[in-house]
C-alpha positions as CSV (number, residue, x, y, z in Angstrom):
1,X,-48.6,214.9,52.1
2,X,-48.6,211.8,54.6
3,X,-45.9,209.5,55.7
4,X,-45.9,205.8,54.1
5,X,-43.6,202.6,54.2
6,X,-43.4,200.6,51.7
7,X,-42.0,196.7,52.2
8,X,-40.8,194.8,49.1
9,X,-39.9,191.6,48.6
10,X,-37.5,190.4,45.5
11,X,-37.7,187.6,44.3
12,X,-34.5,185.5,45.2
13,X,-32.9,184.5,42.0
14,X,-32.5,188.3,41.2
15,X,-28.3,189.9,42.4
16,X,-28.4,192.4,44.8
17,X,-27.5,194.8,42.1
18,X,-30.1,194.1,40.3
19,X,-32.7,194.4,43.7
20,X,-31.1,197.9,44.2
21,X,-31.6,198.7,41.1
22,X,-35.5,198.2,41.1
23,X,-35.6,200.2,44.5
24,X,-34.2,203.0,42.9
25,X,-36.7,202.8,39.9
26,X,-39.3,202.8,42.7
27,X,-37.4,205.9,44.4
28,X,-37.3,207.9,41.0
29,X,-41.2,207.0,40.6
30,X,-42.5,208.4,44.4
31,X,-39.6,211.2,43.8
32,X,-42.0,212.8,40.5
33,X,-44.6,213.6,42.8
34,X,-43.7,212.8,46.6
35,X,-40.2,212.6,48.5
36,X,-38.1,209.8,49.8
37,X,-37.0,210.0,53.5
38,X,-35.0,206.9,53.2
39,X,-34.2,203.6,52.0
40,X,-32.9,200.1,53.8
41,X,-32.1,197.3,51.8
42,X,-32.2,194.6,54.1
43,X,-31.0,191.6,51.8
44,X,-31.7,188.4,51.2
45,X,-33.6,186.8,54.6
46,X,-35.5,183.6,54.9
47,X,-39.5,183.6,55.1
48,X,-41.2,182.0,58.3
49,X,-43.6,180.4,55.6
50,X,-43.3,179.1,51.9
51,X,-44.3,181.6,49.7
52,X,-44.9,180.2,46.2
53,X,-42.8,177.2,46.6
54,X,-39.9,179.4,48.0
55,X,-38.3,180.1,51.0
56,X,-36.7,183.6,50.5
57,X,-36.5,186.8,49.2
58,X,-34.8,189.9,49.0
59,X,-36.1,192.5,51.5
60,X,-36.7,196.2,51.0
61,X,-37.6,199.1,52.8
62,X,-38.6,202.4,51.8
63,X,-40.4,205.3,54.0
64,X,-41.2,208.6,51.7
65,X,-43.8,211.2,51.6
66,X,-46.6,211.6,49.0
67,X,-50.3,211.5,48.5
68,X,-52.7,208.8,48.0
69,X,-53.3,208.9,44.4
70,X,-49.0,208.4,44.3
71,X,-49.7,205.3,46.7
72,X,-52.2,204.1,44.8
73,X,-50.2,203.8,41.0
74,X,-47.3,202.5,43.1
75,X,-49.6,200.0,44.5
76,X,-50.5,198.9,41.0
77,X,-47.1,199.0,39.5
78,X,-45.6,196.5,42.2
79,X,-48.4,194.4,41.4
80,X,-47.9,193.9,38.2
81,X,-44.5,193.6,38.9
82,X,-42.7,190.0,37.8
83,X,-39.8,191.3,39.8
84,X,-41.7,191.3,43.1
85,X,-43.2,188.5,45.2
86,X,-45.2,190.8,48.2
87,X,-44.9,194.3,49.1
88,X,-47.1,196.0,51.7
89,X,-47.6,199.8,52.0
90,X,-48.4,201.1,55.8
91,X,-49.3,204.7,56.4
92,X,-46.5,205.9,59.1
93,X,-47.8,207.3,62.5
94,X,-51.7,206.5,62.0
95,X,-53.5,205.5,65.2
């Protein structure tokens, strides 16, 4: 298994319960086939550019273990996601 991050970005109408409560959906999902390392909720934070007309979100940031084809349906479910405006997944420690 390799190392990821994964950076989210709520939308910024949603409560910080409600932000948690998606990261932890996103935890149980990597946690059926992969393993969180840790999580860092980083709260709500102002953009350094408009993103669709706004100008923040909630933050996110979760580094777990797991394999590609794991990366790739999370990939697709945050997508899809109304919930979330960007997220970005970075393999941890490639040169």
């Amino acid at each position: 298994m390799r190392s990821y991050e994964l950076m989210i970005i709520h939308r910024p109408e949603m409560a910080e319960t409600d932000v948690a409560g998606q990261v932890a959906e996103v935890e149980k999902a990597i946690a059926e086939s992969g393993s969180v390392i840790s999580r860092d909720l980083w709260g709500k934070r102002r953009f350094a550019y408009e993103i669709d007309h706004l100008h923040e979100g909630h933050y996110s940031v979760v580094s777990f273990e797991a394999e590609l084809e794991l990366v790739d349906r999370l990939d697709r479910a945050l997508h899809l996601s109304d919930a979330v405006m960007r997220h970005k997944i970075v393999r941890r420690g490639a040169a």
